[in-house]
C-alpha positions as CSV (number, residue, x, y, z in Angstrom):
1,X,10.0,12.5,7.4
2,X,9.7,11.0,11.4
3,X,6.0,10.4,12.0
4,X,6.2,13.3,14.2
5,X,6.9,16.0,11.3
6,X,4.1,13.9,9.5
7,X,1.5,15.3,12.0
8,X,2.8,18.9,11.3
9,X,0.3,21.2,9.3
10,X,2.4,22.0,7.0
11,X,2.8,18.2,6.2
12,X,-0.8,17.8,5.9
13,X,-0.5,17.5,2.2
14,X,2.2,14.7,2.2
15,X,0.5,12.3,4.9
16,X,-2.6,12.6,2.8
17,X,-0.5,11.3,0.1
18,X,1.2,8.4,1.9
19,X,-1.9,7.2,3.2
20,X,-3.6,7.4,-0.5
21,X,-0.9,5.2,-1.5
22,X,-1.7,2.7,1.0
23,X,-5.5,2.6,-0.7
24,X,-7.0,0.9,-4.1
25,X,-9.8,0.9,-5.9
26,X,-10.4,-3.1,-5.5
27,X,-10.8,-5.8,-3.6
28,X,-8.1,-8.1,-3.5
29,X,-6.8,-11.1,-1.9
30,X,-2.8,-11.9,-1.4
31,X,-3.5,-14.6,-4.0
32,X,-4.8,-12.7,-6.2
33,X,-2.4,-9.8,-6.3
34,X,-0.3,-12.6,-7.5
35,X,-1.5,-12.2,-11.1
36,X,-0.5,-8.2,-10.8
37,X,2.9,-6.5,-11.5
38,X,1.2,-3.4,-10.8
39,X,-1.2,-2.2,-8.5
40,X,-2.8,1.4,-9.3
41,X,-3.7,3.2,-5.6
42,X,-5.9,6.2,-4.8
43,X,-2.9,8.5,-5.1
44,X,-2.5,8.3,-8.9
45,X,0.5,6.3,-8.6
46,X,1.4,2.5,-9.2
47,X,2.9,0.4,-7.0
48,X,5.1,-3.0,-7.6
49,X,4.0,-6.3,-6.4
50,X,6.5,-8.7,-6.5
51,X,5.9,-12.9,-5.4
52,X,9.0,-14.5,-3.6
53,X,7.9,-18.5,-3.0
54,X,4.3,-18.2,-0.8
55,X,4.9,-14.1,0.0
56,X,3.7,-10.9,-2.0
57,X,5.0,-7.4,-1.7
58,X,3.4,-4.4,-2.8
59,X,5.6,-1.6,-2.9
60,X,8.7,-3.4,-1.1
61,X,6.3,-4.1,1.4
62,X,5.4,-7.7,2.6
63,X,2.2,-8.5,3.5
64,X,2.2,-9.8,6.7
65,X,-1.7,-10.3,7.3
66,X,-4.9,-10.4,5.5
67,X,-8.0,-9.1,7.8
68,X,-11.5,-9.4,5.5
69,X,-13.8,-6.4,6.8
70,X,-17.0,-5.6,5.5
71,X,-16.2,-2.8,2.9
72,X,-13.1,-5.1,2.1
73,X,-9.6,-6.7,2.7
74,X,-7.3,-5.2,4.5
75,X,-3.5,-6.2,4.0
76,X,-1.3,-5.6,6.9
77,X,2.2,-4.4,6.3
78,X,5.9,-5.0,7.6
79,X,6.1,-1.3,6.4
80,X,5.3,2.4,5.0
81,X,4.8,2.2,1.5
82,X,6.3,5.4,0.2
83,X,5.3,6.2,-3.4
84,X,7.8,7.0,-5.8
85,X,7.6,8.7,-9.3
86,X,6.8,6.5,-12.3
């Protein structure tokens, strides 16, 4: 889906989804997510976190950025994170 479609009504549903899997319940730091293989987001779903030398991915995703804000961290992406079944 093109982010156009995504901003469709009758895609409403979907974004809602992909953004939910962008979210957890926590507040974690890149080192910490080190000591995950899992992370459960606000969409019901899990996604992967993987460490490769000094970088962590969450869902294939590499994070990129750390910004601390006051109701928590925020990672920054080099990507969507789609969630998958599992």
């Amino acid at each position: 889906m093109c982010i156009r479609d995504s901003l469709k009504p009758e895609n409403k549903q979907k974004l809602a989804t992909i953004l939910k899997h962008h979210v957890t319940a926590g507040n974690y730091d890149k080192d910490f997510l080190k000591n995950f293989k899992k992370l459960g987001q606000a969409d019901d779903t899990n996604a992967t976190v993987e460490v490769k030398g000094d970088d962590v991915y969450v869902g294939g995703a590499k994070i990129i950025a750390t910004v601390k804000a006051g109701n928590g961290i925020v990672h920054v992406v080099d990507k969507v994170i789609l969630p998958t079944a599992n």
